[in-house]
C-alpha positions as CSV (number, residue, x, y, z in Angstrom):
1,X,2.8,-22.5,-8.9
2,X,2.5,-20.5,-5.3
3,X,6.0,-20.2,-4.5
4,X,5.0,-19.3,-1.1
5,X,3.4,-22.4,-0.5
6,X,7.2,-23.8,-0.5
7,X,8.5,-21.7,2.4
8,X,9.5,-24.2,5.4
9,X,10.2,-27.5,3.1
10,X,13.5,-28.4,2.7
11,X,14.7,-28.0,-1.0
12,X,15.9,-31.9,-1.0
13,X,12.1,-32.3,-0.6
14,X,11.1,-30.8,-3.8
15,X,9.7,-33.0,-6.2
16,X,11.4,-32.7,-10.0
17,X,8.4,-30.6,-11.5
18,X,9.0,-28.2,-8.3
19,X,12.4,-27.9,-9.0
20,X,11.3,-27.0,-12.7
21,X,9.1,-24.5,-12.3
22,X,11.9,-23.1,-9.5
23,X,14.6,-23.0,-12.4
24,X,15.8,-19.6,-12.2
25,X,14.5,-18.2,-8.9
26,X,16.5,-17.4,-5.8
27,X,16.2,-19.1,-2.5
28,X,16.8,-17.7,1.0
29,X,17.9,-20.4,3.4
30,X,18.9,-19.4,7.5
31,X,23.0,-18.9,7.7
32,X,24.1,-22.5,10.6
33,X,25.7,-21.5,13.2
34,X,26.2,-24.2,16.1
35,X,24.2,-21.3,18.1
36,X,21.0,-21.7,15.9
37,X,21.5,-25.2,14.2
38,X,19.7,-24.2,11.4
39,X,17.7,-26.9,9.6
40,X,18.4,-26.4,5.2
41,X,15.1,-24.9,4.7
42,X,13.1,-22.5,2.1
43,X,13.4,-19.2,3.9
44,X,12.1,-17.0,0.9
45,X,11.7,-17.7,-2.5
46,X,11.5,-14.3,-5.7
47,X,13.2,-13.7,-9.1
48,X,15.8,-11.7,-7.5
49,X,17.9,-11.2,-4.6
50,X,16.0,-8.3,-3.5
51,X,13.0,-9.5,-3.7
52,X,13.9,-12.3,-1.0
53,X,15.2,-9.7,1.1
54,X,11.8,-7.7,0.7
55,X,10.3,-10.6,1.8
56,X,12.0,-11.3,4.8
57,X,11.4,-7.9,6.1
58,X,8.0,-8.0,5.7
59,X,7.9,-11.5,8.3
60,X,10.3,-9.1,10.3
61,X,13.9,-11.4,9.8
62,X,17.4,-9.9,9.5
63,X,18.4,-10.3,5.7
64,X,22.1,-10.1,6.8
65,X,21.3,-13.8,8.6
66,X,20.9,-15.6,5.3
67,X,22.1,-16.9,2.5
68,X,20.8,-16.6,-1.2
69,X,21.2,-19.2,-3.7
70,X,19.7,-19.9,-7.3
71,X,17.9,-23.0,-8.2
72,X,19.6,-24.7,-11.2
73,X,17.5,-26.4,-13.7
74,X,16.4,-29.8,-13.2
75,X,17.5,-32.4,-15.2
């Protein structure tokens, strides 16, 4: 699966057999602030931490603006 296709959708929007093949990767997702109103979306999606941070910087996005979270297997 092209994880990168998944950057923008919202991770309630991910269908079971995404979820799957997510099992074990980190997310980035935009810190809300009620300055931004940041909509729960895919920011960046890597095996690690750093490798979400790697792949903000290269779209040119502050790292320390958002949050990282695993996906959990789906049951």
């Amino acid at each position: 699966m092209d994880f990168a296709t998944l950057i923008g959708t919202s991770p309630e929007q991910l269908s079971i057999a995404q979820r799957r093949a997510l099992s074990g990767q980190w997310a980035a997702y935009l810190i809300y602030t009620p300055q931004n109103l940041a909509l729960r979306q895919i920011e960046a999606i890597g095996p690690t931490v750093t490798a979400c941070v790697a792949q903000l910087r290269q779209r040119g996005l502050n790292p320390a603006e958002y949050e990282f979270l695993p996906f959990t297997p789906a049951y």
